[in-house]
C-alpha positions, 0 to 999 in steps of 0.5 A, a space after each residue: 545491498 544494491 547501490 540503490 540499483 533498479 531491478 523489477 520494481 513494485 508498487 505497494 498501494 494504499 487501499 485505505 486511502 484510495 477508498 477514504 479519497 472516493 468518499 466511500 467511508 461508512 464508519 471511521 473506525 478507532 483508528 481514525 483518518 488521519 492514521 491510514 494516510 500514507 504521508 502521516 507517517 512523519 506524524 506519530 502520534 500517541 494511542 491507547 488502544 481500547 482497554 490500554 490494559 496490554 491484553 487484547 486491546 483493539 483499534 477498529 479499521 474503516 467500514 467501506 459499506 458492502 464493499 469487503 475487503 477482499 474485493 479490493 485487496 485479495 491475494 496480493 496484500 499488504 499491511 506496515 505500520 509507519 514511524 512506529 515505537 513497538 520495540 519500546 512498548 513491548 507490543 505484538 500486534 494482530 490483523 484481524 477480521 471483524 466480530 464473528 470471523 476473527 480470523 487473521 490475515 495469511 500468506 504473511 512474507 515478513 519481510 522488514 521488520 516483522 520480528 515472527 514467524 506467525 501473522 502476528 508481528 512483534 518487531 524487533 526495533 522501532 521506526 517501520 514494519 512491512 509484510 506481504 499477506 492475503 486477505 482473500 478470506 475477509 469477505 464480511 462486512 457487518 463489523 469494523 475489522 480491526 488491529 490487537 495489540 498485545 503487551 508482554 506475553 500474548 494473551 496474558 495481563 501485563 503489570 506494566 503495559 507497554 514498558 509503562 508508555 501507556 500505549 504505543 506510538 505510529 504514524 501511519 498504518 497503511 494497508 493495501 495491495 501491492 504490484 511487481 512489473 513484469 520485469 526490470 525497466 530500459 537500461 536507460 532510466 535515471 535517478 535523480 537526487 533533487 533538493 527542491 529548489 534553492 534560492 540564492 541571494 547574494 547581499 551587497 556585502 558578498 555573502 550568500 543566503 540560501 534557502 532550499 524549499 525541501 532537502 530530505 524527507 521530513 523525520 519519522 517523529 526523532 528518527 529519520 524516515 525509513 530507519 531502524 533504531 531500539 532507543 526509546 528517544 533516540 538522538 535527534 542530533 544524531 538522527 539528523 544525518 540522515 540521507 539529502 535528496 529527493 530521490 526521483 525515478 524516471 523509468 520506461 518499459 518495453 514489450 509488456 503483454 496486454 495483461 500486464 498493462 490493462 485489465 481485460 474487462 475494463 468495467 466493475 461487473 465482467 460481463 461481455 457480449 458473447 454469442 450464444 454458441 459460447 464464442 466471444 463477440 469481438 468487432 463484426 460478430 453476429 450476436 443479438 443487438 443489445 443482449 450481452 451475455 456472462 460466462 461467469 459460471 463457465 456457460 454462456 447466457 443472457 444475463 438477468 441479474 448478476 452482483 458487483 464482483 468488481 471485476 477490473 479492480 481485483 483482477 484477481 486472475 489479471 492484475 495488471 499496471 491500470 487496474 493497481 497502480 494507475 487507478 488506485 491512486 487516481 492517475 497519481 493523486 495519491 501516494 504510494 510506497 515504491 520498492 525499486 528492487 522487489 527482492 531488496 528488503 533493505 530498509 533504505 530501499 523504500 521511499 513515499 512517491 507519487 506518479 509524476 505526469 499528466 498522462 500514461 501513454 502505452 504504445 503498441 508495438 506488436 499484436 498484444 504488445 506494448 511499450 510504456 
């Protein structure tokens, strides 16, 4: 427990959601659209997965052309399921890349509510499910990777599939990856509890009428927003105590280095001008007008032909605050899950947030330096 104290916060960004924005959805899925939308989750809604007979039923995830999903997501993943009832239904459920590879995701943390010690997931309550994981391996793109569901005992046949529910329940499945700043925040943020604008009128016989356009986050089906519970159909009444406010953070950090806040190739491909002795070309450098040259392979050359690596956006040897959080979710058009404290897993830690400005400013103190 931490008061709801700030430590070193992280960003867990919807890639789904990010890529559905940009139009680059080839195939849908069985999961549908409106199931990889962060802000579904106060919307579950019921599925049967493929078969729905509790033994390898399936639902298949977005299609996004060539583009594989270890290009986007890598090392630093994540999946959750959000507003779900998978302790009720007895469900396990598997990650798993598409037809021919089958392999799963690694590296899993299991970190809220993940209920095993495998890739696998079998929470122990119903309402959310979190964990860090890889998916660096998911490199093919000729079928829908896909998520397995399993009722009772994994891999076997279930007389009473999901304790008779006849499918399980969820709101949102969110996968992505995730971003820790380089360190803690000034000591000078704030934490704000809004409650959305209420209006008061006062009638001319003295009584008072107020409306609040918004008090607290919208329930999770009949429970709140980030709780845990094991009912089946827990009590509304009791459910609607849940925490008021609009939680808003106002955070600043000082003398983060250059490769923290931006990408050092700031294009899709990471070709740089380089002179041929191999030295790079910054401003003023001799090298030939209008050749540009990779040392992709560790050797300077002039570059013919070389493939999309998505060179800024997987940063995987250079993650950095433009390339994970700014550009993902498009200048803060889009939602994020926000953890203040990465090393607080306590479930009311968590909260959907959006950026909340029209532009980033980063401020350069000293060489490679900055203030944000």
């Amino acid at each position: 427990m931490s008061y709801q104290n700030v430590g070193t916060p992280r960003f867990y960004i919807n890639c789904l959601e990010w890529l559905y924005s940009l139009g680059l959805i080839t195939s849908i899925g069985s999961l549908g659209i409106e199931q990889i939308l962060t802000k579904s989750a106060s919307n579950p809604i019921y599925r049967q997965p493929a078969n729905h007979d509790g033994e390898n039923d399936t639902l298949t995830l977005p299609v996004f052309g060539e583009i594989p999903y270890s290009s986007i997501m890598g090392s630093w993943s994540f999946v959750a399921f959000l507003g779900h009832n998978f302790k009720s239904a007895d469900c396990e459920v598997m990650f798993q890349e598409g037809a021919g590879d089958y392999t799963s995701i690694w590296g899993v943390g299991g970190q809220v509510n993940w209920g095993t010690d495998s890739e696998h997931t079998r929470p122990e309550y119903n309402g959310f499910t979190l964990s860090t994981c890889s998916v660096a391996h998911w490199n093919q793109t000729a079928t829908p990777n896909q998520l397995r569901f399993e009722s009772g005992i994994w891999g076997e046949s279930d007389d009473h599939p999901y304790n008779n529910l006849g499918g399980v329940t969820f709101g949102s499945f969110v996968m992505g990856s995730f971003y820790d700043m380089p360190h803690s925040p000034n000591l000078n943020l704030t934490m704000t509890r809004e409650m959305g604008g209420a209006k008061k009128i006062r009638t001319k016989g003295g009584s008072d009428l107020v409306k609040h356009d918004y008090t607290k986050p919208a329930m999770w089906g009949d429970a709140g927003a980030w709780e845990l519970h094991q009912e089946s159909y827990p009590n509304i009444l009791f459910h609607n105590l849940t925490r008021n406010g609009r939680r808003v953070w106002d955070l600043s950090f000082d003398y983060l280095q250059d490769y923290d806040t931006m990408p050092e190739i700031s294009t899709l491909t990471n070709y740089q001008a380089i002179q041929p002795s191999g030295q790079s070309a910054l401003t003023g450098s001799n090298y030939t007008e209008g050749a540009y040259y990779s040392s992709m392979d560790g050797e300077a050359g002039a570059i013919t032909s070389s493939p999309v690596n998505y060179a800024f956006m997987n940063a995987v040897g250079n993650k950095n605050f433009f390339s994970e959080v700014i550009h993902k979710t498009r200048g803060g058009q889009l939602p994020f899950i926000f953890q203040p404290h990465n090393n607080n897993y306590n479930p009311d830690q968590f909260a959907i947030a959006k950026l909340d400005m029209n532009s980033f400013k980063f401020e350069q103190v000293a060489n490679g330096i900055y203030n944000m």
